[in-house]
C-alpha positions in Angstrom: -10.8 -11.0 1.0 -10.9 -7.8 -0.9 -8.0 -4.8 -1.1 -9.0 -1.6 -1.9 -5.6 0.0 -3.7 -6.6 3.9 -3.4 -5.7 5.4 -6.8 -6.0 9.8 -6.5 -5.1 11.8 -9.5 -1.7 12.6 -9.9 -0.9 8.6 -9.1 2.4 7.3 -9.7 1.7 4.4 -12.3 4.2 1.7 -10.1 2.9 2.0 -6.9 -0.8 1.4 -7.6 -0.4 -0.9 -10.1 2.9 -3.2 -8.9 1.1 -3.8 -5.9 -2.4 -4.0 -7.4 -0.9 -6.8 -9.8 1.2 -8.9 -7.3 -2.0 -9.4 -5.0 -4.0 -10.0 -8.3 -1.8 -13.4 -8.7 -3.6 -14.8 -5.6 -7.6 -14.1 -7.0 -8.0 -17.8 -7.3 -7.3 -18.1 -3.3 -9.8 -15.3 -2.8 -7.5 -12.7 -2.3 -8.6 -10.0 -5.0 -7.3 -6.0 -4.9 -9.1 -2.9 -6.8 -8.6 0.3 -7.7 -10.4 2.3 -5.9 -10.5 5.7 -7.1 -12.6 9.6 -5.8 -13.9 9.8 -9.0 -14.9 7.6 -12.0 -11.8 8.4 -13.8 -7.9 9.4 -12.3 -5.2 10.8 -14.2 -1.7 9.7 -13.2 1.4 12.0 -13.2 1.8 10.7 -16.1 -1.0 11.4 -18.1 -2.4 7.8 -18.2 -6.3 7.7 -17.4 -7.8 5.2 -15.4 -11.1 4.3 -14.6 -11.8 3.1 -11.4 -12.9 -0.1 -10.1 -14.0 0.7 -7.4 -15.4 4.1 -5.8 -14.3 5.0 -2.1 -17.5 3.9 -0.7 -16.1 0.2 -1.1 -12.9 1.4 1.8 -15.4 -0.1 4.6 -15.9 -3.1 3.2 -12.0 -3.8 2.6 -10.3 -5.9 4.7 -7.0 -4.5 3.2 -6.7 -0.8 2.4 -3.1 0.1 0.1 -2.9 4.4 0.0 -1.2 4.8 -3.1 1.3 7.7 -3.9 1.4 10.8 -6.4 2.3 14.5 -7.2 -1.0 15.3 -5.5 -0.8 13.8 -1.9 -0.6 17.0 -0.2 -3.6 18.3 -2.3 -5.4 15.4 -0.9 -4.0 15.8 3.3 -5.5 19.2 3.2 -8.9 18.6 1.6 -10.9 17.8 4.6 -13.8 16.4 2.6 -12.1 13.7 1.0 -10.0 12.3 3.7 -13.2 11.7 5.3 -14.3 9.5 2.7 -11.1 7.2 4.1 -13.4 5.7 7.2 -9.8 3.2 7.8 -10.1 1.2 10.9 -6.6 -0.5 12.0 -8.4 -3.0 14.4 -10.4 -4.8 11.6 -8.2 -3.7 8.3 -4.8 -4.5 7.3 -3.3 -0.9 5.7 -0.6 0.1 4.4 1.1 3.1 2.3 3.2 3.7 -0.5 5.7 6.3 -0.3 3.6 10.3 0.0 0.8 7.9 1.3 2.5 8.1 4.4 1.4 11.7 4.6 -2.6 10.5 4.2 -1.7 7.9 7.3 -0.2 10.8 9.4 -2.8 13.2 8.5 -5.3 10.6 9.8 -3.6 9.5 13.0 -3.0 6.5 12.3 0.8 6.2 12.3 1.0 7.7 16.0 4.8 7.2 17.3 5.4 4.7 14.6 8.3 5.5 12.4 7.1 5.2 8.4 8.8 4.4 4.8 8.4 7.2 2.2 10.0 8.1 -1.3 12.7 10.9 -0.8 10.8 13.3 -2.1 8.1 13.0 0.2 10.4 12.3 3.2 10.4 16.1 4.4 6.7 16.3 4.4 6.2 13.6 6.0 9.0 14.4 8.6 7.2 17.9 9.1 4.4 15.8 10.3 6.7 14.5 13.4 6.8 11.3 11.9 10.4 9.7 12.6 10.9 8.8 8.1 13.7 5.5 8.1 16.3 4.9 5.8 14.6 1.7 4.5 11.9 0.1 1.9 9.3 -0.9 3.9 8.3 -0.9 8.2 5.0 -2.3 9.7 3.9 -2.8 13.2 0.8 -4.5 14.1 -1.7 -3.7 10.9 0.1 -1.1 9.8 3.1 -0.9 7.0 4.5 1.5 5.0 6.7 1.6 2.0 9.1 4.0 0.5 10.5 4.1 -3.2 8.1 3.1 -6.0 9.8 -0.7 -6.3 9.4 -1.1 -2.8 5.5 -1.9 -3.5 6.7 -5.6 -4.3 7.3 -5.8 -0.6 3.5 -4.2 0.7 1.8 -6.6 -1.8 3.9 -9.5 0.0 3.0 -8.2 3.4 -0.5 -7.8 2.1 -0.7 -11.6 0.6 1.6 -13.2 3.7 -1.0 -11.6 6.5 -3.7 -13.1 4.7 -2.8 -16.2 2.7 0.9 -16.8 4.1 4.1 -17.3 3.5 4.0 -19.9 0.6 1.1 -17.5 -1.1 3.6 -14.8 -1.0 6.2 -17.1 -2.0 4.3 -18.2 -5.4 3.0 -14.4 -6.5 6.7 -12.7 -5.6 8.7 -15.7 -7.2 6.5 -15.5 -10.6 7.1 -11.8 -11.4 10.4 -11.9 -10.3 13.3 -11.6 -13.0 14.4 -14.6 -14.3 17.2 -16.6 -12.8 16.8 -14.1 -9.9 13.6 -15.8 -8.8 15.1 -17.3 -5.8 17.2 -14.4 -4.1 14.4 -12.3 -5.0 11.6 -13.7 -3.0 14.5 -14.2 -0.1 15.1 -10.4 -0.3 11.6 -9.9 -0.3 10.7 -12.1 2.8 13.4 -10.6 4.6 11.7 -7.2 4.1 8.7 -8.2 6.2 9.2 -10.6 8.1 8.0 -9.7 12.1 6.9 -11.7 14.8 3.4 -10.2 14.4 2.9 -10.9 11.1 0.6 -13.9 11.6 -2.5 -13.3 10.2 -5.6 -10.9 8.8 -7.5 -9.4 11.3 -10.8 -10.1 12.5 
């Protein structure tokens, strides 16, 4: 199962990354994430340069898709020709979004009457968008989640691994980056965060 973690310029460092690294932990139960960029090379907010793993034409082949935050999202919501190189399909592909990726999932209609997580910063936009934002880290419904506040990617990468490997997959990758002597409370707190009755399994 592959995850397509979508990387723009302007990227915040955290959210690609954190969540990126957590689902990484899981490669040997053939759960594997990318970053998959527009161009060969991105530049994040804060002036680190990454290459890309992958380019955008992997996003069909995904079976997870992550939309990563920056200073650029609204750059990207109103360039036509690159959200259509996001061809996201919510009845085959688990996907989720980190804090001003809300805005990509509202620009695309995906989020529909679903409320959404986003960063405080990005809150307004995405409000202006008639998206309901809640005062929490994370939200899904069906195949759908969405995070707010850069830490808060700890919790997509667990929704991401627990839809697709389970619980005691998510258990393993949370528990071994947690802090230690925090290991326990920390996966509990993290658990808590998604747990939903739909959160079975990965899409088919």
């Amino acid at each position: 199962m592959q995850v397509a973690v979508v990387t723009f310029d302007g990227f915040n460092e955290l959210d690609s990354f954190i969540a990126s690294a957590l689902v990484n932990r899981c490669r040997r139960d053939g759960l594997e994430a990318f970053i998959t960029t527009p161009t060969p090379v991105v530049t994040s907010m804060n002036g680190v340069e990454v290459s890309g793993q992958r380019p955008m034409e992997f996003i069909p082949e995904a079976d997870v898709v992550l939309i990563g935050s920056g200073v650029r999202t609204r750059d990207v919501v109103a360039d036509d020709r690159l959200l259509a190189r996001l061809p996201l399909d919510p009845a085959r592909q688990l996907i989720g979004s980190q804090c001003s990726g809300a805005l990509v999932l509202a620009r695309l209609g995906l989020l529909g009457g679903m409320p959404a997580c986003a960063d405080l910063t990005s809150r307004p936009y995405v409000e202006a968008c008639g998206v309901t934002v809640l005062d929490a880290p994370f939200h899904s419904e069906g195949n759908i989640a969405t995070a707010g506040g850069c830490l808060a990617s700890q919790y997509l990468a667990a929704w991401v691994i627990t839809r697709t490997l389970g619980e005691e997959a998510a258990r393993g990758a949370i528990g071994y980056a947690a802090p230690v002597g925090e290991q326990r409370e920390t996966v509990e707190r993290v658990l808590r965060a998604i747990r939903a009755p739909e959160s079975a399994s990965v899409p088919r």
